[in-house]
Residue, then its C-alpha position, 0 to 999 in steps of 0.5 A: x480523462x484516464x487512460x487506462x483502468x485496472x481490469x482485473x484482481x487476483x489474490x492468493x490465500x494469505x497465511x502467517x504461516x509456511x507456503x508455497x514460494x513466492x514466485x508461486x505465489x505470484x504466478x498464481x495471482x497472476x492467473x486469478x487476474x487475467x481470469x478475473x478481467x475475463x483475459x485470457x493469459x495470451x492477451x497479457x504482453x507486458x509484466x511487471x514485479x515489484x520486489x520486496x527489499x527484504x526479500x533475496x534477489x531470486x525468491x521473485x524474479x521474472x521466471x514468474x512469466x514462465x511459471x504464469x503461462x505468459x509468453x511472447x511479453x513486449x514489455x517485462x521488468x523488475x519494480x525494485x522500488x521498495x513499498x512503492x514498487x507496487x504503484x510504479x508498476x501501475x504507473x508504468x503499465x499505465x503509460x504502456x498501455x496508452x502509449x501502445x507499448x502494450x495492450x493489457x499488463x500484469x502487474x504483481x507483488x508477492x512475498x513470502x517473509x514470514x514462517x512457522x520459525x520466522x516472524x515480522x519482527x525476524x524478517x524486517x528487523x535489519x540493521x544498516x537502515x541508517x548508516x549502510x553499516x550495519x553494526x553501526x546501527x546496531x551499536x546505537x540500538x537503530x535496527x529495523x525499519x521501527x526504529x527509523x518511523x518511532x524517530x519520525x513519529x517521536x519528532x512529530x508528537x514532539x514538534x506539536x506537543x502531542x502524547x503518544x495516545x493520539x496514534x489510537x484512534x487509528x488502531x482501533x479504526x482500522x480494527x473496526x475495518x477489518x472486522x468487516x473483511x474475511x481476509x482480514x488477520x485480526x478481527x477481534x474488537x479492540x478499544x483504546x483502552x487495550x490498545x494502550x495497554x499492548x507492549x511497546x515495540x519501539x516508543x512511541x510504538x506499540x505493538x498494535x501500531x505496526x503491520x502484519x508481515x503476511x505470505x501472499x500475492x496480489x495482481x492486476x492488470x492494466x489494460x487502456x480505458x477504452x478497452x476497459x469498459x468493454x470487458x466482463x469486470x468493471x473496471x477501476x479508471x486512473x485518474x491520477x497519479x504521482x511520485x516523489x523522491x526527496x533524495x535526502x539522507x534519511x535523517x534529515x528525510x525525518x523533516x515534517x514538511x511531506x517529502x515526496x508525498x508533497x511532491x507526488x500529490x501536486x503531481x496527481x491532483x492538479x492535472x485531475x483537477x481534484x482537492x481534498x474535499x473531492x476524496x471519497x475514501x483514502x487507502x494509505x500505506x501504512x507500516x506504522x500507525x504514524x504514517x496515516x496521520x501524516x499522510x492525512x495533513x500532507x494531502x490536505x485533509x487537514x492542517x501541520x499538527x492537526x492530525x490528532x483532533x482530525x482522526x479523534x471523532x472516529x472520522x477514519x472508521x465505518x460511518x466516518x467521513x472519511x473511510x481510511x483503510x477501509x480493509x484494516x490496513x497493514x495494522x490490522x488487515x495484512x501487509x503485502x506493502x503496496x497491493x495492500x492499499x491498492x487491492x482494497x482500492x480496486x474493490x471500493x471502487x468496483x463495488x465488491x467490497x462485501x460489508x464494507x462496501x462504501x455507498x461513495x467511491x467516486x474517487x479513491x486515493x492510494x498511497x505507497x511508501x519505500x524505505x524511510x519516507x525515500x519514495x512516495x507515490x500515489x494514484x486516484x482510482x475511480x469507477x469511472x474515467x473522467 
């Protein structure tokens, strides 16, 4: 029986290019939240911000509640928890509310890594990802979190025989998503052929197996369940929800046994009661297209190295059996980390996901990653609380 919902939704306009400050931006969703639950701002007393670890310490920061109107908070704080910061604060306030430390909490992500002058590639292409020394890295060529996931990638095609082609079926699917969501950044067709003919970024990474850095922000406010299903919204329950942290070094984090997100599932099914066949749709995240086939063998869709053949019959895209990054996902829809998933999440299941709305969405799983497959975590969310 959950215990709290997601109540409301807010998002920003999204754009490649220059905007308003992060903090701005941020302040911003928050607003488009609280409205959208039918809140009002003094009812929110709890806030919390999920940083971005590319992003300078002040560019998001709690003068956010200043600049949204909220005042007199009870529970306050920043998620420095990379991509899982937007989960955790889902978490979190999830465990305020039902445990009374708050009664409705804002929980928001916004960032601003890309410019007329800046690119992806500029913004999340720093080096130190291995070794903490950054000329280190970059004497071996290791810069930018690419470069960690195309060795994991690399080590998986290797273990199980695989060629690099098997990360297409992903690509084009989450283009066929996306084509169906107006916030979505491309939405022009793509087939495998032209997905394989797109520029290598790191093998065996092609520029179409990566996200798209996005200026932005997301919010949502959690509020108890009880108090849910008496608002103006309907409401998005959780039902489930994990964590896993491995605490390895990040070489030896590139192991293919599911790491936290091993350890976070165990944590949200079993108390839910809930296994793999009980999964209406997936929103994974998802920085690089290897990512997604992992995820799908480590929460049991299916076995160690099936991945390829589970995604190849169009299984993932509109009209498959299961609906994967059914908003285009970071490849293809935007990449503000972990509300991406989350947002598209809250929509599914509400019902307001326009052309792509799904006809089942009795339970959607998100899932969240940080750093280099360091931190995983998960919820299920549903439309209604048991």
């Amino acid at each position: 029986m959950a215990v709290a919902a997601i109540a409301g939704l807010g998002m920003t306009e999204l754009s490649r290019r220059s905007t308003a400050p992060a903090v701005d931006l941020a302040a911003t969703a928050i607003r488009l939240a609280v409205a959208d639950a039918g809140l009002e701002l003094s009812d929110v007393d709890g806030l919390l911000v999920a940083t971005s670890p590319v992003a300078p310490p002040h560019r998001l920061d709690l003068t956010v509640a200043r600049r949204a109107g909220l005042t007199d908070l009870r529970l306050a704080s920043l998620i420095g928890a990379e991509g899982t910061g937007a989960l955790q604060a889902i978490q979190l306030a999830a465990l305020a509310v039902g445990a009374g430390a708050a009664r409705a909490v804002a929980c928001v992500f916004a960032d601003t890594p890309v410019g007329d002058d800046v690119g992806g590639a500029a913004a999340f292409g720093q080096s130190g990802i291995f070794s903490d020394d950054g000329e280190l890295d970059a004497a071996y060529g290791a810069v930018g979190w690419v470069t960690a996931y195309a060795m994991a990638a690399r080590r998986y095609l290797d273990r199980y025989a695989l060629p690099d082609s098997v990360f297409a079926p992903i690509a084009v699917a989450q283009r066929d998503w996306a084509r169906l969501n107006p916030h979505a950044m491309v939405r022009a067709p793509l087939t495998v052929e032209e997905y394989l003919a797109s520029r290598w970024v790191v093998e065996p990474f092609r520029l179409l197996d990566c996200a798209l850095p996005v200026n932005g922000g997301i919010a949502v406010v959690v509020v108890p369940a009880n108090v849910a299903a008496e608002l103006r919204a309907p409401a998005a329950f959780l039902v489930g929800m994990g964590q896993g942290h491995p605490g390895r070094d990040r070489l030896t984090a590139l192991a293919l046994d599911g790491g936290g997100a091993a350890q976070a599932r165990a944590a949200a099914f079993g108390p839910a009661g809930v296994n793999p066949d009980d999964i209406d749709a997936c929103e994974f995240y998802d920085p690089f297209s290897y990512v997604t086939l992992a995820r799908l063998e480590d929460y049991g869709f299916c076995g160690r190295g099936e991945g390829a053949d589970f995604v190849a019959d169009g299984r993932l895209g509109p009209g498959g059996a299961l609906p994967t990054n059914t908003g285009g996902g970071h490849l293809s829809g935007f990449y503000l980390q972990g509300m991406t998933p989350v947002a598209e999440a809250v929509l599914q299941v509400r019902g307001q996901a326009g052309e792509r709305q799904l006809p089942r969405r009795d339970l959607v799983l998100v899932t969240g990653e940080g750093g280099v497959l360091d931190h995983h975590a998960c919820l299920l969310l549903s439309p209604r609380p048991s």
